[in-house]
ZANU-141692 format. One record per residue (C-alpha): z, x, y; residue in three letters; residue number from 1. Coordinates in steps of 0.2 Angstrom, whole numbers, plus 5000, padded with zeros to 4 digits. Each point is the difference from the previous one (the first is absolute). Example, Ala and Ser with C-alpha at 12.3 -4.5 7.8 and 13.67 -1.06 7.14 Angstrom:
(r (5039, 5062, 4978), ALA, 1) (r (4997, 5006, 5017), SER, 2) 
END
This chain:
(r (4912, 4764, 5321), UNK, 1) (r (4999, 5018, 4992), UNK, 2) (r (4992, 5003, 4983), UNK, 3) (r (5013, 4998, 4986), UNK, 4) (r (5000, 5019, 4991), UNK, 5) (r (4999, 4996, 4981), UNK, 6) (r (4987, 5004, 4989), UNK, 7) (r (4988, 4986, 4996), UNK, 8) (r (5008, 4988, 4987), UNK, 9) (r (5012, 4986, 4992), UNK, 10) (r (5016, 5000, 5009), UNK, 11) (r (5015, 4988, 5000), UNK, 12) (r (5004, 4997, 5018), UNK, 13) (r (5018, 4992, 5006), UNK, 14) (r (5002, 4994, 5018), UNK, 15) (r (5015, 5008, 5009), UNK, 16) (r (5000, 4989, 5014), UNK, 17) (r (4987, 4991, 5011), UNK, 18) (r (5002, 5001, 5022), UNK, 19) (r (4990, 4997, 5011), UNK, 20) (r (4984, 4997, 4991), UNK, 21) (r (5003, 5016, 4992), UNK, 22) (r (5007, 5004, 4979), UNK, 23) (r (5009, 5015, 4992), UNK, 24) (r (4992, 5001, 4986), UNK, 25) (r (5007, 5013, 4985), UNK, 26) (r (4987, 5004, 4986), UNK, 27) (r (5002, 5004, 4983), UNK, 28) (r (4993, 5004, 4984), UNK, 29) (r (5004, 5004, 4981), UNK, 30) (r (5017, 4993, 5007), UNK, 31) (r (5004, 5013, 5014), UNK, 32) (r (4999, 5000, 5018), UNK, 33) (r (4985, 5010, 5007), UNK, 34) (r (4998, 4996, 5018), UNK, 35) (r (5001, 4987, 5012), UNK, 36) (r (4990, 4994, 5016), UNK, 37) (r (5003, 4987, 5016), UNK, 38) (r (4986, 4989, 4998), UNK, 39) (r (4993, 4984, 5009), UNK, 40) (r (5006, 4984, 4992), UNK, 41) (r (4984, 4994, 5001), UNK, 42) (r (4997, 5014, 4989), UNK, 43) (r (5011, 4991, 4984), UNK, 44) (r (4998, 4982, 4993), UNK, 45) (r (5007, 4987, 5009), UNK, 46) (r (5010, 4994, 4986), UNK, 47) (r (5009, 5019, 4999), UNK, 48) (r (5002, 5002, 5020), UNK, 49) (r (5020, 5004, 4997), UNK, 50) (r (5015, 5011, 4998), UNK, 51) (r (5000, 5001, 4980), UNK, 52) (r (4983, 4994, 4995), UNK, 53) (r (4992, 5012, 4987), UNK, 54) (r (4981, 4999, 5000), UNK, 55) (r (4986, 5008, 4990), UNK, 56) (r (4989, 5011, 5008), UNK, 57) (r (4984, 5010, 4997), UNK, 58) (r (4999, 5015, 5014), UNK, 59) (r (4983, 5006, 5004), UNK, 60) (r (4998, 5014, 5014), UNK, 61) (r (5017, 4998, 5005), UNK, 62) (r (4997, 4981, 5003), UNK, 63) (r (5004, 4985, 4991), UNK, 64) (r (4987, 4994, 4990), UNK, 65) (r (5008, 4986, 4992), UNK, 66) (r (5017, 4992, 5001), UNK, 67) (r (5009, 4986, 4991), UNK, 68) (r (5017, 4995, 5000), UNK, 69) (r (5011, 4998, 4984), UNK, 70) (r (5013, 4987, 5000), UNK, 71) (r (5007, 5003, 4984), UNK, 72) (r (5002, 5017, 5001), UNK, 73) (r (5007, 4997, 5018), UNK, 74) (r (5013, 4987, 4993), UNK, 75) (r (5004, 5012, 4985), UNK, 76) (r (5003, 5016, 5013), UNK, 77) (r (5012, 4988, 5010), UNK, 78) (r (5009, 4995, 4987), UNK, 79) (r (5003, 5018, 4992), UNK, 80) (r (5005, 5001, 5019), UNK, 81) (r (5011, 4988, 5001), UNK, 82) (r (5011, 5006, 4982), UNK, 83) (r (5002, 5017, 5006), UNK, 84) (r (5006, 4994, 5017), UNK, 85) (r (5012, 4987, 4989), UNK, 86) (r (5006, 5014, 4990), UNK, 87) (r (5004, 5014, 5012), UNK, 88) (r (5009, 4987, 5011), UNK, 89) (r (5011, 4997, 4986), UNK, 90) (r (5018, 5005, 5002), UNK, 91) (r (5004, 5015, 4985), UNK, 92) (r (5016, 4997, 4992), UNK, 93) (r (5016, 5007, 5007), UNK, 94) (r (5013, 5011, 4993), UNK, 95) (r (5009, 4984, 4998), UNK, 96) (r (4988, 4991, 4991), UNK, 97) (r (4997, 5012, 4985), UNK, 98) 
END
């Protein structure tokens, strides 16, 4: 695949979706999105090879240098997920109701 164009660094990576032996992978840092790259799934941890995994990842060159997957903060981003989805899905009060 292509070089990923970020500067060399730490990043926090977040797998969109995995197809075909390929990952979307969106990169951020200090908290904000700054790029993102389709990458081999070789490429990732085997334990973070899908939709939602977020991963560690030093960049050097515009490769991946290192990579590891973190499950805590992959089940912490899921549930954050999850309450917002919960509360946006809830019905708001009706005129009838106040």
């Amino acid at each position: 695949m292509t070089d990923i164009e970020l500067p060399d660094g730490e990043y926090t990576a977040v797998v969109d979706n995995v197809e075909d032996g390929l990952a979307t992978v969106f990169f951020e840092r200090d908290g904000a999105d700054v790029g993102n790259a389709v990458l081999e799934v070789s490429q990732l941890p085997s334990e973070g090879r899908h939709a939602d995994a977020v991963l560690s990842v030093t960049l050097d060159d515009g490769r991946i240098e290192s990579a590891s997957h973190e499950p805590e903060r992959t089940e912490s981003r899921s549930e954050a997920a999850q309450d917002r989805f919960d509360r946006l899905s809830e019905r708001p009060p009706s005129d009838e109701d106040a």
